[in-house]
C-alpha positions in Angstrom: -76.3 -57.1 -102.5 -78.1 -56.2 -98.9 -79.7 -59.7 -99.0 -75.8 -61.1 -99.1 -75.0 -59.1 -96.7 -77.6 -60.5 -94.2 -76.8 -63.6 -94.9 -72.7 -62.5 -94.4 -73.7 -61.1 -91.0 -76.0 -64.3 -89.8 -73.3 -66.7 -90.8 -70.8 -64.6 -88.8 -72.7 -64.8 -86.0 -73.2 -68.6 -86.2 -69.7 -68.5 -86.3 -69.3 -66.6 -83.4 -72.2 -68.5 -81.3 -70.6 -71.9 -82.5 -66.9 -70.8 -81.5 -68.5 -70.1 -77.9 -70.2 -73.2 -77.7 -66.7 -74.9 -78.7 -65.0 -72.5 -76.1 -67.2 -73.6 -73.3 -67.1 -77.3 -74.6 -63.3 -77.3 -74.6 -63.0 -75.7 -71.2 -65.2 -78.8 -69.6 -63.3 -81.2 -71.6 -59.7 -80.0 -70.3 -61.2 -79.6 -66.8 -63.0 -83.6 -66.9 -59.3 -84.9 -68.4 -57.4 -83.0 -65.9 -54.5 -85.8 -64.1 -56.5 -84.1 -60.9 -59.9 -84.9 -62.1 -59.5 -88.1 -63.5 -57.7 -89.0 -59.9 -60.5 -88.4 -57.9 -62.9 -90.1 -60.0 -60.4 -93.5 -59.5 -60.3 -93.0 -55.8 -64.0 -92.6 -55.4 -65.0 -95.2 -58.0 -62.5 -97.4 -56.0 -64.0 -96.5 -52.6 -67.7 -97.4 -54.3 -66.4 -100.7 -55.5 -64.8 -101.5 -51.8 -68.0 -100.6 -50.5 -70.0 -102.8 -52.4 -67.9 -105.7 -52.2 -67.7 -105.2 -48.6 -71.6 -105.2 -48.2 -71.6 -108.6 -50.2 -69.1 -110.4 -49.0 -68.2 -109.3 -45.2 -66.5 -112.3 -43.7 -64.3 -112.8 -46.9 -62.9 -109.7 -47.0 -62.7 -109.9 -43.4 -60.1 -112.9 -44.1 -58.8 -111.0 -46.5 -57.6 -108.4 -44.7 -56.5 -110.8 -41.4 -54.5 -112.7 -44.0 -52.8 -109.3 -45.2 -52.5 -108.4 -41.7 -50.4 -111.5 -40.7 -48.4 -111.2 -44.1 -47.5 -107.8 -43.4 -46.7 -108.7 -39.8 -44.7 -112.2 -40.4 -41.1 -110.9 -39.3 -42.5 -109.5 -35.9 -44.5 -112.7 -35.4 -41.5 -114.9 -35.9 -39.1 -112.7 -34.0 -41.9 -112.9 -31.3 -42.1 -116.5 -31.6 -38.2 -117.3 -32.0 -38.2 -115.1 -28.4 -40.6 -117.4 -27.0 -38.4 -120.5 -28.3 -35.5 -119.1 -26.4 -36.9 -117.8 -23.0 -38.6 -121.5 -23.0 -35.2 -123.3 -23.1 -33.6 -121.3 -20.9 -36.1 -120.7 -18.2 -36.3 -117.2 -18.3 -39.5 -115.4 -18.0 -37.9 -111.7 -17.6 -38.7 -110.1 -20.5 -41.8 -110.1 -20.8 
């Protein structure tokens, strides 16, 4: 009967040390697949990738980003230009 009993009260704590070890498990798991978390990791594994890409290939994304910049800027580059168009057929240099 004792000897059941031992083996009653090591199996209860293995229960109890394994439920911790879950516990603590669980808490790292929830706190690695928090929207937070898993956020920053996208923004610095984005950032590393940039990075890398930037050290390999400088002058292309170099014209990558002057091509973006001109896209981005097209209506103030053709209001500029249309401006230009007009103060050349008329003569008139005042507003610049």
């Amino acid at each position: 009967m004792t000897e059941h009993r031992g083996e009653i009260v090591l199996a209860e704590e293995r229960s109890r040390n394994a439920r911790q070890q879950f516990m603590a498990t669980l808490g790292t798991v929830k706190n690695r697949l928090s929207p937070g978390t898993i956020a920053q990791d996208a923004m610095e594994s984005a950032a590393d990738g940039a990075k890398s890409l930037v050290r390999r290939r400088p002058l292309a994304v170099a014209a990558a980003a002057g091509a973006l910049g001109l896209l981005l800027s097209r209506r103030l580059i053709r209001r500029k230009v249309a401006q230009r168009k007009i103060e050349h057929a008329t003569g008139d240099d005042t507003s610049r």
